[in-house]
C-alpha positions, 0 to 999 in steps of 0.5 A: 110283157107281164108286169111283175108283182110282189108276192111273200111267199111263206110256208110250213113243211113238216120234213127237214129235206123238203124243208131245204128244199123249198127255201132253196127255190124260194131263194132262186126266187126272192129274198128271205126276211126271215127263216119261211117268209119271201119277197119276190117280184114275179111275173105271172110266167115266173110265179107258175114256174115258182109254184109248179118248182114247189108243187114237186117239192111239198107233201100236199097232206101235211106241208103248205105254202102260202102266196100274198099277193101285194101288189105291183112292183112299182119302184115309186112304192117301196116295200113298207116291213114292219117287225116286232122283236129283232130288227130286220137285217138283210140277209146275204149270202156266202159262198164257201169254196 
């Protein structure tokens, strides 16, 4: 089995459409800390997956997406953020029905 590690993934896309669209993938994939930046805890198999779901998504002359390679995901090492301005809040999600 592949260890898993922890990647930020951020992006800029320049199209509200795609905009939403690649946050929805990067939410089945992570958590958000903020509007474009990601934390995920991938194995190789799943950060194929993340970047071939994106690679569909994105229009490769004006969007990007950026992948920062942390680390490995060891539990013994927790996620050190640091933020200037509004303190981060975790966000969760709300279903409306």
């Amino acid at each position: 089995m592949s260890r898993r590690r922890r990647y930020l993934v951020c992006y800029d896309i320049s199209d509200p459409k795609r905009l939403r669209q690649t946050a929805k993938v990067c939410e089945s994939f992570g958590s958000r800390i903020q509007c474009s930046v990601f934390e995920s805890s991938l194995d190789a198999t799943m950060l194929a997956r993340l970047k071939m779901e994106l690679n569909k998504i994105i229009n490769h002359a004006c969007d990007q997406v950026i992948f920062v390679d942390m680390g490995t995901d060891d539990e013994s090492t927790p996620l050190n953020i640091e933020f200037i301005g509004l303190p981060y809040l975790k966000r969760t999600r709300i279903t409306i029905i």
